[in-house]
TISE-434574 format. One record per residue (C-alpha): x, y, z; residue number from 0. Coordinates in steps of 0.05 Angstrom, whole numbers. Layout:
BEGIN
<node <X, Y, Z>, NUM>
...
//
This chain:
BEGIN
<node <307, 427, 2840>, 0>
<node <254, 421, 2890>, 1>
<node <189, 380, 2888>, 2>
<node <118, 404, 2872>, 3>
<node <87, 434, 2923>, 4>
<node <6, 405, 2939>, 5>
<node <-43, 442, 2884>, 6>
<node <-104, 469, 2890>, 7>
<node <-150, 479, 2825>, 8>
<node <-151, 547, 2795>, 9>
<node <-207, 593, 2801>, 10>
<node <-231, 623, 2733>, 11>
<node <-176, 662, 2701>, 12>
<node <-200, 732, 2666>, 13>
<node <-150, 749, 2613>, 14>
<node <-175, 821, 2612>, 15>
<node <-157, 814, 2691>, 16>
<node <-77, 784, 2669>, 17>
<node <-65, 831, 2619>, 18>
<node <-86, 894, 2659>, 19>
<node <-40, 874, 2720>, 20>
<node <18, 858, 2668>, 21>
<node <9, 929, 2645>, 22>
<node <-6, 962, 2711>, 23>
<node <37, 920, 2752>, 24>
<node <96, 896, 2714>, 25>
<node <110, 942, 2656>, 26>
<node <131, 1001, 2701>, 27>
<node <183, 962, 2742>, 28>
<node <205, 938, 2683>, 29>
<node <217, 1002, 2644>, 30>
<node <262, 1026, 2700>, 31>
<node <297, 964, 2705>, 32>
<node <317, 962, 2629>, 33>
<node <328, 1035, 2631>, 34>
<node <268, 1048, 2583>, 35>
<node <229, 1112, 2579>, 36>
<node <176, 1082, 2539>, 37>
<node <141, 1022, 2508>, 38>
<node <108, 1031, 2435>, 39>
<node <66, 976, 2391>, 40>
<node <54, 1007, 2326>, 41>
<node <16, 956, 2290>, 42>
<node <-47, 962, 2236>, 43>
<node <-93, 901, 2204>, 44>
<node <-64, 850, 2155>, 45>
<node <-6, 844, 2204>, 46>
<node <-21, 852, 2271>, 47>
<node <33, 851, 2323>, 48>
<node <45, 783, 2358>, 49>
<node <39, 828, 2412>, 50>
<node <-32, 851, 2396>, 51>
<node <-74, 820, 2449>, 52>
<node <-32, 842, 2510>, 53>
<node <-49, 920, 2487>, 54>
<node <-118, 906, 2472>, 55>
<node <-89, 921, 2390>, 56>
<node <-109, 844, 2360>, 57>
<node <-168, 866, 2332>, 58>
<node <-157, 940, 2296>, 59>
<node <-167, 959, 2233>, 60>
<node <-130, 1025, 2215>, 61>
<node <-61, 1043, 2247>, 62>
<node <-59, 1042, 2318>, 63>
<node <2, 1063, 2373>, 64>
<node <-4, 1035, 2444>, 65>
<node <49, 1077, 2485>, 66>
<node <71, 1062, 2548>, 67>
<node <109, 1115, 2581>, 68>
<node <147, 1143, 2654>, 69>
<node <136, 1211, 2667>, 70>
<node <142, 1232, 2738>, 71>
<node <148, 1168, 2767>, 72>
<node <88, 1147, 2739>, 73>
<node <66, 1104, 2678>, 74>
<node <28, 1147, 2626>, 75>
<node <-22, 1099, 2589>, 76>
<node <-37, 1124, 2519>, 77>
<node <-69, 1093, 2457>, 78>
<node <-79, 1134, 2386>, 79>
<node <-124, 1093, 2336>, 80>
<node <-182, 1097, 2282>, 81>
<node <-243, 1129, 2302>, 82>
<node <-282, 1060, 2286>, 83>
<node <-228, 1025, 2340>, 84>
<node <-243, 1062, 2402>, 85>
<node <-292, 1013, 2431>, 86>
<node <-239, 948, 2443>, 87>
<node <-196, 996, 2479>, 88>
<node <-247, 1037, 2521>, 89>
<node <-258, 960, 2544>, 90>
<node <-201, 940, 2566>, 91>
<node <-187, 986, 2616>, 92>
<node <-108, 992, 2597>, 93>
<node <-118, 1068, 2582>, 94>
<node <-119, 1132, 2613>, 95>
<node <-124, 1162, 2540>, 96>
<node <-163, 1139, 2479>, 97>
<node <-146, 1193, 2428>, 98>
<node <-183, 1172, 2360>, 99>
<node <-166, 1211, 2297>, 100>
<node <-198, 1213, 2232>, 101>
<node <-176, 1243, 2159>, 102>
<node <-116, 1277, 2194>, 103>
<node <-82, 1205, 2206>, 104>
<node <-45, 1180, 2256>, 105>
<node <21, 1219, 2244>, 106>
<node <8, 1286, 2282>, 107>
<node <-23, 1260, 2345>, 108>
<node <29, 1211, 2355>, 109>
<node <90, 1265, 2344>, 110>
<node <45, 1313, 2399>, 111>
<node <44, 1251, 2449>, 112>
<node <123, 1239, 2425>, 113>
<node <135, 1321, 2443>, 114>
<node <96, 1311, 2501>, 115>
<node <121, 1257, 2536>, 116>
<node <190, 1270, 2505>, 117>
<node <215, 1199, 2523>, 118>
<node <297, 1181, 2505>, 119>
<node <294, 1112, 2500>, 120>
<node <233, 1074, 2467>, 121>
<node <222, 998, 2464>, 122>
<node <187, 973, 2393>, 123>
<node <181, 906, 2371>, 124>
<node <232, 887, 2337>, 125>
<node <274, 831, 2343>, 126>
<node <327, 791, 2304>, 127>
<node <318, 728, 2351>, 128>
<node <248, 731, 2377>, 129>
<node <191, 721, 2333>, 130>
<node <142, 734, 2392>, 131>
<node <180, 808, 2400>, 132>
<node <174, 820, 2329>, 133>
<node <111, 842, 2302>, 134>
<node <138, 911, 2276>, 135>
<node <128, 910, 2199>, 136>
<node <191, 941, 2156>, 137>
<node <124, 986, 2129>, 138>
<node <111, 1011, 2196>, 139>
<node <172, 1022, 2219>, 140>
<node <182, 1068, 2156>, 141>
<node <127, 1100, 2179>, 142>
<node <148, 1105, 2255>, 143>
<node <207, 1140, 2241>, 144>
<node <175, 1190, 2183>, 145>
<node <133, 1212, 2238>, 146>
<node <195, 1217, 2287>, 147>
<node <234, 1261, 2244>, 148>
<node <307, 1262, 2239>, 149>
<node <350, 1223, 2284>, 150>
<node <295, 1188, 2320>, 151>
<node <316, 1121, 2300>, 152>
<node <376, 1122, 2348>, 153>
<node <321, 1137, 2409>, 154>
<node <288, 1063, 2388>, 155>
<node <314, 997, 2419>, 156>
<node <289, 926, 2411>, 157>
<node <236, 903, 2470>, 158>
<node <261, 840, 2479>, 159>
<node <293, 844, 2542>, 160>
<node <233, 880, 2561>, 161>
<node <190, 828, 2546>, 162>
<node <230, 779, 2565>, 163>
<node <215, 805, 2635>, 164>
<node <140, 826, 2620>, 165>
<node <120, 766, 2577>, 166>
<node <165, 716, 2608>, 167>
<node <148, 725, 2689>, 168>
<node <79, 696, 2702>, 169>
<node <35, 720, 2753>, 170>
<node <16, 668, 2803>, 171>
<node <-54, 658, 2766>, 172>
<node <-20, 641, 2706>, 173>
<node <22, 600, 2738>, 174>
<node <-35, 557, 2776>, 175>
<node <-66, 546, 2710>, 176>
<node <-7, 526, 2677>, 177>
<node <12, 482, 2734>, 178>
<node <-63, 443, 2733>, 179>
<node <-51, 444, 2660>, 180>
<node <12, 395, 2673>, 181>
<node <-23, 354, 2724>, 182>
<node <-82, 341, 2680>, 183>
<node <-26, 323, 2617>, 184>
<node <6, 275, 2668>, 185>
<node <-56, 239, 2689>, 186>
<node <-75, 224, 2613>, 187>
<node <-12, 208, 2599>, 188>
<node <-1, 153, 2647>, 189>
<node <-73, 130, 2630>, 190>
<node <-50, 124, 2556>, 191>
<node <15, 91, 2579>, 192>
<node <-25, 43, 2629>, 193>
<node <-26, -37, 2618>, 194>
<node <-74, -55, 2584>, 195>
<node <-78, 9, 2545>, 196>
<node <-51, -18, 2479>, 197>
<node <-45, -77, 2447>, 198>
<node <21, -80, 2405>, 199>
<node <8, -112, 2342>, 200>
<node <-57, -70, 2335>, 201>
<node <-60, -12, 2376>, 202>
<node <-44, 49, 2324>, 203>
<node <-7, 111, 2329>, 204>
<node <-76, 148, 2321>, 205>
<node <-117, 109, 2368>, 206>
<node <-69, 132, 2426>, 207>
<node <-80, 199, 2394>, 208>
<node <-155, 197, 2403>, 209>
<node <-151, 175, 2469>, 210>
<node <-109, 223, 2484>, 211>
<node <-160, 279, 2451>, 212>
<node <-217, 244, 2485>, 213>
<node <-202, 239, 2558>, 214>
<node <-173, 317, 2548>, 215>
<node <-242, 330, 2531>, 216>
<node <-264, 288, 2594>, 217>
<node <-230, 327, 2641>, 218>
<node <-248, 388, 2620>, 219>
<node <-195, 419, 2574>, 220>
<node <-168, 427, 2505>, 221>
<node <-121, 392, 2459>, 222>
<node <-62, 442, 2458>, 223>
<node <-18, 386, 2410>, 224>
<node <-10, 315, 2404>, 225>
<node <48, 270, 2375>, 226>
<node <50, 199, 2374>, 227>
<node <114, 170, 2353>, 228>
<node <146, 90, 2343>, 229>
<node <206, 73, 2311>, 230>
<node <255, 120, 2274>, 231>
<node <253, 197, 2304>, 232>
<node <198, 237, 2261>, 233>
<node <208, 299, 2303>, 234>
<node <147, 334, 2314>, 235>
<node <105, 292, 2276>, 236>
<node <23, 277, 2279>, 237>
<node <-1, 207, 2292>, 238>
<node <-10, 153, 2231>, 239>
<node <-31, 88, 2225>, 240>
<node <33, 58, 2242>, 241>
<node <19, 1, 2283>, 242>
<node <54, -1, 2354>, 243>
<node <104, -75, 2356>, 244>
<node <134, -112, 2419>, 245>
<node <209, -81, 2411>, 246>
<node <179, -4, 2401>, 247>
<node <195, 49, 2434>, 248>
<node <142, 93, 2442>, 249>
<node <137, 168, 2452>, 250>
<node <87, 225, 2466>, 251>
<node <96, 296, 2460>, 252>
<node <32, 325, 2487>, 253>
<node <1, 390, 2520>, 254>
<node <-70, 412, 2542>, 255>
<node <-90, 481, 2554>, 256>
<node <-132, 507, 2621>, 257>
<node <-163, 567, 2615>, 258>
<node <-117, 585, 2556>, 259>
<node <-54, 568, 2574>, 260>
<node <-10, 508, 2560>, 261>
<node <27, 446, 2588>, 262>
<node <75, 409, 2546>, 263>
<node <103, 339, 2572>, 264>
<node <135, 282, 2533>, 265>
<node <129, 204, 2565>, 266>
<node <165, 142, 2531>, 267>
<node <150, 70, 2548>, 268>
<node <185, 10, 2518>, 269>
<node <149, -49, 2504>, 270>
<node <178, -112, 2510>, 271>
<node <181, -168, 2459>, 272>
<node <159, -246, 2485>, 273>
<node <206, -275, 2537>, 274>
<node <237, -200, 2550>, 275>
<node <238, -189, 2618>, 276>
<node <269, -120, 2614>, 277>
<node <292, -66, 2546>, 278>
<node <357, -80, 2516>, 279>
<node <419, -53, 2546>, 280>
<node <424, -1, 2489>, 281>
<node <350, 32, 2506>, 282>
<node <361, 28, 2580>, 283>
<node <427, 74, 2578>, 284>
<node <393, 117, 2526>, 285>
<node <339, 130, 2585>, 286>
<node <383, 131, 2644>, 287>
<node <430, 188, 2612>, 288>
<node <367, 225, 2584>, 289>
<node <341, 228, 2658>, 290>
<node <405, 249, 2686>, 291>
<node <408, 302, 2632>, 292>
<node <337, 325, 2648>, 293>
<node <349, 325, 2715>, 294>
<node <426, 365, 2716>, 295>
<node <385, 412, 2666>, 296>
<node <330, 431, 2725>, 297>
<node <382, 430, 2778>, 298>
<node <421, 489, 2746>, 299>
<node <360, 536, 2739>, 300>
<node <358, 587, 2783>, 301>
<node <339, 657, 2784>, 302>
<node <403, 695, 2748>, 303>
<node <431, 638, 2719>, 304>
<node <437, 652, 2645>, 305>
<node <390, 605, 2603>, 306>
<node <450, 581, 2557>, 307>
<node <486, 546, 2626>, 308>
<node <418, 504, 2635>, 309>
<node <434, 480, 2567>, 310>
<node <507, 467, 2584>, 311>
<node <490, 420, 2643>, 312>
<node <451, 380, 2600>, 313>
<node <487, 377, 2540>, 314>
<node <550, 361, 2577>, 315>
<node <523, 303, 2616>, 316>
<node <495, 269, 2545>, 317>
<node <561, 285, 2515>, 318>
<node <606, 249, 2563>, 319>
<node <566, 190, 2567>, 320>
<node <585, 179, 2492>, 321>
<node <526, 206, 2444>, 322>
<node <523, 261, 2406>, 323>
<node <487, 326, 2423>, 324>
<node <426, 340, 2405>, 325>
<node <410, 392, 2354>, 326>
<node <373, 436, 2390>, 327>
<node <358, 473, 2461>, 328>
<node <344, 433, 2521>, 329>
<node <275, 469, 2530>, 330>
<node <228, 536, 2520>, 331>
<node <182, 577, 2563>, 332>
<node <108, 557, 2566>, 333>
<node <47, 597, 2577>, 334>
<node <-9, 615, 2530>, 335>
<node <36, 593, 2476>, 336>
<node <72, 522, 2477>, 337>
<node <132, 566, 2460>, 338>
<node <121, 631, 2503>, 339>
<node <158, 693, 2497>, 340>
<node <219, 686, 2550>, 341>
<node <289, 660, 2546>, 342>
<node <305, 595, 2501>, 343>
<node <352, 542, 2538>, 344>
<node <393, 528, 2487>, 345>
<node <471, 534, 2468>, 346>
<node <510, 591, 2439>, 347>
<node <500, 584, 2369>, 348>
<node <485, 649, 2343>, 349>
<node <451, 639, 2271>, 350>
<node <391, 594, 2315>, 351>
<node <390, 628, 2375>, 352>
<node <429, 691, 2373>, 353>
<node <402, 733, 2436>, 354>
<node <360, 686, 2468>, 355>
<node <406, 644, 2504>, 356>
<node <431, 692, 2541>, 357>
<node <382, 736, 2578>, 358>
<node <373, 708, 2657>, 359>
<node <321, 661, 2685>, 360>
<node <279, 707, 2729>, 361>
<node <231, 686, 2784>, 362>
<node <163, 662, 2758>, 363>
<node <184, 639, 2689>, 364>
<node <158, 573, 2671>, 365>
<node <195, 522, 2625>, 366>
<node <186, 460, 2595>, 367>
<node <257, 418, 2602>, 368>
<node <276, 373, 2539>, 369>
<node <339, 352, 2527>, 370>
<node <346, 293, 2492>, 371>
<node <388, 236, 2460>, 372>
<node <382, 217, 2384>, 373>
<node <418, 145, 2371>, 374>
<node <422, 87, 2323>, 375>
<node <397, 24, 2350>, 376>
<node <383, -20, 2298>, 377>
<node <337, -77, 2345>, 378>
<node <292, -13, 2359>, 379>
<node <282, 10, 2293>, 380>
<node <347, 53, 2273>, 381>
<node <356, 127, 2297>, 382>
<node <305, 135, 2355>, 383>
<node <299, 184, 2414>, 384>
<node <274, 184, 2485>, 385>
<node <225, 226, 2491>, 386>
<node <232, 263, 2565>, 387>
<node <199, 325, 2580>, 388>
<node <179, 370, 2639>, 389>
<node <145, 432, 2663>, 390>
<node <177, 472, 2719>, 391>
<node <170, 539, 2757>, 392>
<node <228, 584, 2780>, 393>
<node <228, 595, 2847>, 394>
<node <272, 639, 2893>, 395>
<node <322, 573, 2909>, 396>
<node <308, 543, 2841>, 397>
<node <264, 503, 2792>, 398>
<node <211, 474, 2821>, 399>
<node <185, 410, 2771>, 400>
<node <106, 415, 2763>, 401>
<node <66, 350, 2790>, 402>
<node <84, 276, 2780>, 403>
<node <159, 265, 2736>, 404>
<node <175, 209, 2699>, 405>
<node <235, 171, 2738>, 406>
<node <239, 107, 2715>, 407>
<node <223, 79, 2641>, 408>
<node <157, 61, 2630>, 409>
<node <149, -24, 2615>, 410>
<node <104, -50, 2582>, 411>
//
């Protein structure tokens, strides 16, 4: 774990820009790496891959196939698709080829490209674990292997290591704007969290909310999520009008997105009831372990670790101080999704997880860190949780945490 590094504002970010590097870049470095021959999205209107945008596919209408294949040494950039859907891809200067078709369909220019290119192995998305890796519909994948012929279903293989790799690594634009996307979280955050801020015995769950939306708007971004959350754990929960009491524990589970992509931070402050001086014993250990967890968590990722033994640091350090583990993974990726395609840090428990757990933390992935404590204490309320999150970088000698943590607990 190393400390953040000074940061200097992002310039403007052009998608078109990311996604053509990703493709240009990083996909062919990655097909030889995962011993691929070739990367296919297969995807129509009514259900278009989750996948879509990075292949310039969101917005078709008829069936469309975006391959992606080696030949020579060299990444062949092909896209077969409706005569009304060449534009989109003409733009997005992905493709060397923009082969339309008409009343013939889509089947016999694909199987030419398929002869052509002849490739062994071919990523599709599919994916038992992944739901960003799994936009291929049973209809199309039907289809896909129709057009194939006999025995080319044992040439397919999931993309999710793939895109584990392709999705998951950021490029160091993405990363800046994710990075001023935590400092800006941090700064409302402590604002919100600031004496004076609220008022227990009037302050509401929702006015902390709106502030929250309002000096995001301030500052120049937008609202990515908000929770707001006193007394008993509500999980992800929006703010109500639950008045905030001396004796609360309060948490925030918050994110902002910069230029598209997203933060995501959780902050807890306690705040004290007249003549309290400090919290009760109970909510001070529940903090102190919960920071030691967060911490042992970022401590253990490093490039090559697998993302399951991040989860193992944490959960074992809660676990021996005496609570029970929590019923979840100890964090996500980030990136233009609050939970990005990458590896989940989470245990070995295969009906949740299955696959995810297990693929390695790679230079350039960005996570947000949450493990957490759930425990009865009845002068807080019953079953609460300390909310502690944070957004890191993998570096080459480890996680780097993103701007400002939260050390101590928060008194108010």
């Amino acid at each position: 774990m190393t400390p953040s590094t000074p940061h200097e504002p992002v310039a403007a970010l052009d998608p078109n820009r990311v996604r053509q590097r990703r493709i240009a870049e990083v996909l062919p470095q990655k097909l030889r790496q995962y011993e691929l021959d070739a990367w296919l999205t297969f995807t129509r209107e009514g259900a278009v891959d989750a996948l879509g945008w990075d292949v310039a596919a969101d917005r078709v209408v008829g069936r469309s196939a975006c391959l992606f294949a080696l030949r020579d040494g060299k990444l062949v950039r092909v896209v077969l698709c409706a005569s009304y859907d060449v534009t989109p891809f003409h733009e997005s200067g992905l493709y060397d080829v923009v082969e339309p078709y008409k009343s013939e369909g889509i089947g016999p220019h694909l199987r030419e490209w398929l002869g052509k290119l002849a490739p062994r192995r071919i990523a599709v998305n599919f994916s038992r674990d992944c739901p960003n890796v799994d936009g291929l519909t049973v209809g199309m994948y039907r289809y896909l292997l129709e057009i194939g012929g006999p025995g080319f279903d044992a040439r397919l293989v999931s993309s999710e290591p793939l895109m584990m790799s392709v999705k998951g690594v950021k490029l160091p634009e993405e990363i800046a704007a994710i990075e001023e996307a935590a400092l800006g979280t941090q700064k409302i955050l402590r604002e919100a969290l600031s004496p004076g801020r609220i008022t227990p015995g009037t302050t509401r769950e929702l006015d902390v909310g709106k502030f929250l939306e309002q000096r995001t708007q301030e500052l120049g971004f937008k609202v990515s999520f908000v929770a707001v959350m006193v007394g008993p754990d509500r999980g992800h929960a929006d703010p109500t009008e639950r008045v905030i009491q001396p004796g609360d524990l309060l948490r925030i589970d918050f994110g902002v997105l910069n230029q598209g992509y997203s933060s995501d931070i959780q902050r807890t402050a306690y705040f004290r009831r007249p003549g309290e001086k400090e919290p009760p014993p109970a909510v001070r250990k529940m903090w102190d372990v919960t920071l030691r967890a967060n911490r042992a968590a970022i401590a253990a990722m490093k490039p090559g670790v697998k993302a399951t033994e991040v989860d193992a640091a944490a959960r074992k350090t809660i676990v021996d101080a005496g609570y029970d583990e929590y019923p979840h993974a100890a964090g996500h990726e980030i990136g233009i999704k609050v939970h990005d395609t990458g590896p989940v840090l989470g245990p070995d428990w295969k009906e949740r997880y299955g696959t995810l757990v297990w693929h390695p933390l790679e230079i350039g992935q960005v996570f947000a860190v949450e493990p957490m404590i759930y425990h009865d204490i009845p002068e807080v309320g019953g079953v609460v949780q300390v909310g502690l999150e944070e957004d890191v970088v993998i570096e080459p000698n480890g996680a780097r945490l993103m701007g400002q943590p939260q050390d101590t607990l928060w008194i108010l």
